[in-house]
LOSE-578267 format. One record per residue: residue number from 0; residue in three letters; x, y, z of N, C-alpha, C, O in turn. Coordinates in nm, 3 decimals. Example, Ala and Ser with C-alpha at 12.3 -4.5 7.8 and 13.67 -1.06 7.14 Angstrom:
2
ATOM seq type     n.x     n.y     n.z    ca.x    ca.y    ca.z     c.x     c.y     c.z     o.x     o.y     o.z
ATOM   0  ala   1.319  -0.569   0.780   1.230  -0.450   0.780   1.320  -0.330   0.780   1.424  -0.332   0.846
ATOM   1  ser   1.285  -0.225   0.708   1.367  -0.106   0.714   1.290   0.003   0.787   1.341   0.114   0.804
! end
This chain:
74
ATOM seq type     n.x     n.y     n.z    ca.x    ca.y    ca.z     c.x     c.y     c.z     o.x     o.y     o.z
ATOM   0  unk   2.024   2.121   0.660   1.891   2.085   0.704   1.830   1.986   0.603   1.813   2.018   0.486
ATOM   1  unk   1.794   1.858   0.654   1.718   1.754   0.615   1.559   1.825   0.610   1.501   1.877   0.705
ATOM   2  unk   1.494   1.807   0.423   1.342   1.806   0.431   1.310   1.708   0.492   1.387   1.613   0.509
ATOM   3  unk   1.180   1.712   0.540   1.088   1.655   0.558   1.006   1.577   0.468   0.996   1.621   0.353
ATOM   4  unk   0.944   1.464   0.498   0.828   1.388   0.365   0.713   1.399   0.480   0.731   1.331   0.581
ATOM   5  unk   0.613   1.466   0.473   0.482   1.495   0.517   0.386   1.400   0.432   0.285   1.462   0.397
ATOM   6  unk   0.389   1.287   0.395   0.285   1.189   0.315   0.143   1.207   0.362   0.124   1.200   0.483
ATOM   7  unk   0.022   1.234   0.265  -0.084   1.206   0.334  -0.175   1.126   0.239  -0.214   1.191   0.142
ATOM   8  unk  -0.216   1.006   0.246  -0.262   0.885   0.182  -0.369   0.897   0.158  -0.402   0.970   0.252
ATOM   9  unk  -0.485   0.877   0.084  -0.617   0.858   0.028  -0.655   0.780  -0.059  -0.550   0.728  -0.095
ATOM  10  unk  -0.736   0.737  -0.117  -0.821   0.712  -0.257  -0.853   0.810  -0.282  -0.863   0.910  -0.211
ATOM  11  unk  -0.881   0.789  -0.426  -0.969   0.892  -0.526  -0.958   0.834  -0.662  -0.886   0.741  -0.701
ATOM  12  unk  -1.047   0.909  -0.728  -1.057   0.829  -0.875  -1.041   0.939  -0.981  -1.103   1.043  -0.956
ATOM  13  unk  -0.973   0.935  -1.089  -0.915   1.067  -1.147  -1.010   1.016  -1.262  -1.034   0.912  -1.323
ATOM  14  unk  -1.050   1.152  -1.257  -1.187   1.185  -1.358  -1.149   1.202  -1.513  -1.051   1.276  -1.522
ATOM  15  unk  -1.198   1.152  -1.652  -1.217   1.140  -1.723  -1.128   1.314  -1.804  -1.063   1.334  -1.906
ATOM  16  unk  -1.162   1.379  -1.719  -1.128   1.517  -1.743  -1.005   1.533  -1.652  -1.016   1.648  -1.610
ATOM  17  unk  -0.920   1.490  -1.612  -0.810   1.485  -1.542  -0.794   1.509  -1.430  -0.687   1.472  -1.383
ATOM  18  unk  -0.877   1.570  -1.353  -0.863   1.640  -1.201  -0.866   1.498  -1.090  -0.868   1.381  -1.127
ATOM  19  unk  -0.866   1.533  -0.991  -0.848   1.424  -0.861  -0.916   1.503  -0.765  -0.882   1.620  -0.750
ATOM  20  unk  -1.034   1.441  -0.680  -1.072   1.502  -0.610  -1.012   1.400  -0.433  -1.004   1.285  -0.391
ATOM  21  unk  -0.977   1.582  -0.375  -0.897   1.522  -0.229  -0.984   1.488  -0.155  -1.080   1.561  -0.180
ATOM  22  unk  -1.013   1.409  -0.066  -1.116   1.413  -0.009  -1.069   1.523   0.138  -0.954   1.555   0.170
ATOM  23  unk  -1.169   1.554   0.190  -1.193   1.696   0.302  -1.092   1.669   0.419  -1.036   1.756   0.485
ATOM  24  unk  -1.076   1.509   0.436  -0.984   1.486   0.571  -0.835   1.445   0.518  -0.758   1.381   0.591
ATOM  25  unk  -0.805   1.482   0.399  -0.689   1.420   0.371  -0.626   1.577   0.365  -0.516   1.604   0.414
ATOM  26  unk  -0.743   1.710   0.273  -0.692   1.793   0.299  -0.669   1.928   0.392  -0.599   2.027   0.368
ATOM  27  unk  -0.761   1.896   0.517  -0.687   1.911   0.632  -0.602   1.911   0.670  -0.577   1.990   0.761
ATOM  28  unk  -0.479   1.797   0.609  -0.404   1.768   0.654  -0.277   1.822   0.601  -0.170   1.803   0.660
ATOM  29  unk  -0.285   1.888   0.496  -0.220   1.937   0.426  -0.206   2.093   0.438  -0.294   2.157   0.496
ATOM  30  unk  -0.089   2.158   0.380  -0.074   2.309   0.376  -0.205   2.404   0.269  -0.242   2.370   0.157
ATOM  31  unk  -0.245   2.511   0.338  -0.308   2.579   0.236  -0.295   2.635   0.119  -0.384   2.695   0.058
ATOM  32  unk  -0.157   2.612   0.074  -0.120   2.680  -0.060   0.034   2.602  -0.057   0.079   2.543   0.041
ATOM  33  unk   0.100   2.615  -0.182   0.206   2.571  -0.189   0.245   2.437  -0.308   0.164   2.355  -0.350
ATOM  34  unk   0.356   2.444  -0.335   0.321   2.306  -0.442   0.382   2.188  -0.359   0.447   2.185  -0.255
ATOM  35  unk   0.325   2.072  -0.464   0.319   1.957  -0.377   0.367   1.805  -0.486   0.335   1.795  -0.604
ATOM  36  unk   0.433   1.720  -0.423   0.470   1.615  -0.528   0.381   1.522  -0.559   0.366   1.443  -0.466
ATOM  37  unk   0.316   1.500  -0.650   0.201   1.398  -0.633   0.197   1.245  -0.717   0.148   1.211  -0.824
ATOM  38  unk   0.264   1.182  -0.626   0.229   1.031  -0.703   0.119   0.928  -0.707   0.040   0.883  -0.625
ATOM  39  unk   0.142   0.910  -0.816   0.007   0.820  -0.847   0.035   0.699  -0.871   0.111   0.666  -0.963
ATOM  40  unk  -0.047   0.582  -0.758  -0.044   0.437  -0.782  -0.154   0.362  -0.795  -0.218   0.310  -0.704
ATOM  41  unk  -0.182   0.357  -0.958  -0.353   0.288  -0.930  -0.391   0.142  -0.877  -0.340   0.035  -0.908
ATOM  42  unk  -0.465   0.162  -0.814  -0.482   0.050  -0.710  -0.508  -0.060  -0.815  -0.547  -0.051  -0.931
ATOM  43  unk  -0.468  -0.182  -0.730  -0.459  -0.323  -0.777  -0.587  -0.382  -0.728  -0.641  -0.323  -0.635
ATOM  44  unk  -0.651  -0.504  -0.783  -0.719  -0.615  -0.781  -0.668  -0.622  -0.575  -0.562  -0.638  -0.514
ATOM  45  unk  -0.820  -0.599  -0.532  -0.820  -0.640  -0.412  -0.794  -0.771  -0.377  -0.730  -0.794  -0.274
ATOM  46  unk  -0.848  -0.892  -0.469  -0.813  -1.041  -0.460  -0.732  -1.051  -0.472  -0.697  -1.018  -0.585
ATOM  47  unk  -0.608  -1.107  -0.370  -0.525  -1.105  -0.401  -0.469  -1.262  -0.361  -0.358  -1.313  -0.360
ATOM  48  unk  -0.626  -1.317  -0.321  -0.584  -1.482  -0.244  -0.473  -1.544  -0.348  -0.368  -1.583  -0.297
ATOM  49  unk  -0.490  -1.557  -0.500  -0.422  -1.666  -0.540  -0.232  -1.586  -0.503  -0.128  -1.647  -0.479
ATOM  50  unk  -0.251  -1.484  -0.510  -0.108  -1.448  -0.517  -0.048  -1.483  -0.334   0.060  -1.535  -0.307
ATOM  51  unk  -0.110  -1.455  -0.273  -0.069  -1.512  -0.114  -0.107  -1.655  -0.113  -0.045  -1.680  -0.010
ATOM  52  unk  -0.152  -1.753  -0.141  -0.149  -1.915  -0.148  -0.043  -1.921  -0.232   0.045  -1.974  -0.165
ATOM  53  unk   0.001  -1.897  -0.341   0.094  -1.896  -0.400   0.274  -1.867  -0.319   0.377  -1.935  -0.314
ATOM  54  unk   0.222  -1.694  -0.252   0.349  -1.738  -0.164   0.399  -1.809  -0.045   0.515  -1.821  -0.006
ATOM  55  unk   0.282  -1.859   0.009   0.306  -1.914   0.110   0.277  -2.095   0.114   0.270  -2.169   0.212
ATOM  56  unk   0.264  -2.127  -0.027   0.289  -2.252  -0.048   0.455  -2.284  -0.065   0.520  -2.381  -0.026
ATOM  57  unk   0.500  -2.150  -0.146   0.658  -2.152  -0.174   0.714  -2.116  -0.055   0.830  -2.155  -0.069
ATOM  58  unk   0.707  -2.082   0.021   0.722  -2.008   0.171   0.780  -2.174   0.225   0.897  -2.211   0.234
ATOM  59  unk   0.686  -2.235   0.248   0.659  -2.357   0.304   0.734  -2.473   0.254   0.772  -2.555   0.338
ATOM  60  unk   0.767  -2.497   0.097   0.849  -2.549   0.016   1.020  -2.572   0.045   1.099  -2.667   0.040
ATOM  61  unk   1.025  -2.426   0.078   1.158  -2.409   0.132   1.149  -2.411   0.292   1.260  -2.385   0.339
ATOM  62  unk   1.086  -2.425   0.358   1.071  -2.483   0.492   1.191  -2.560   0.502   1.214  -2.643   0.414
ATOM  63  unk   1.265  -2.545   0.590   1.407  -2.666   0.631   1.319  -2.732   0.719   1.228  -2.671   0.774
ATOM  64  unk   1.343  -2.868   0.740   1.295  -2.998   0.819   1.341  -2.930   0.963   1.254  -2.930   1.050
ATOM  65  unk   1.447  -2.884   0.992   1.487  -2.851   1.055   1.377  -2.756   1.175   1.353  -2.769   1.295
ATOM  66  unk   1.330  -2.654   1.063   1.201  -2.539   1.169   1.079  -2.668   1.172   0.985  -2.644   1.247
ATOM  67  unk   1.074  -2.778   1.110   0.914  -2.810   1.156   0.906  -2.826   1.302   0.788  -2.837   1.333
ATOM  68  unk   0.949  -2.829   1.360   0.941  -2.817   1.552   0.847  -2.689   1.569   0.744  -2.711   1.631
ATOM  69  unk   0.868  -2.549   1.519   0.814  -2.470   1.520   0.698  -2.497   1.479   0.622  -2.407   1.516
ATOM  70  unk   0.623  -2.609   1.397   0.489  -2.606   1.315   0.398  -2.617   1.425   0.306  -2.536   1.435
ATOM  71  unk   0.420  -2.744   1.540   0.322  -2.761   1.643   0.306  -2.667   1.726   0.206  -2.691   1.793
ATOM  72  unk   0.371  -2.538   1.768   0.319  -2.399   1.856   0.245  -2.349   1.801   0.175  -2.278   1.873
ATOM  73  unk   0.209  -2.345   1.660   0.051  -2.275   1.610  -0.008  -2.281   1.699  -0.124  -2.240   1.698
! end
């Protein structure tokens, strides 16, 4: 028997004093007791324009002459 990964996603901001608070609809969603794996990914810089102009200037760079036919169906 294959486990299961039951993921349930949120924000939260881990307090100075270490705890994490779940928020009420995330833990709904979850079992009432039991242990649980908990990873933590602290969120990044919402701006993220220069890094997407960036890839999609290089995106475009490597463009083969070949796809520009595709450019005029935009």
């Amino acid at each position: 028997m294959v486990p299961t990964m039951n993921a349930v996603e949120f924000t939260t901001v881990l307090r100075s004093d270490g705890l994490l608070h779940v928020p009420a609809e995330a833990a709904a969603r979850l079992p009432k007791d039991g242990t649980f794996k908990v990873i933590l990914l602290p969120a990044v810089d919402s701006d993220d324009s220069e890094w997407r102009d960036a890839s999609c200037q290089q995106f475009m760079r490597d463009d083969s002459p070949a796809d520009s036919i595709y450019d005029s169906l935009a």
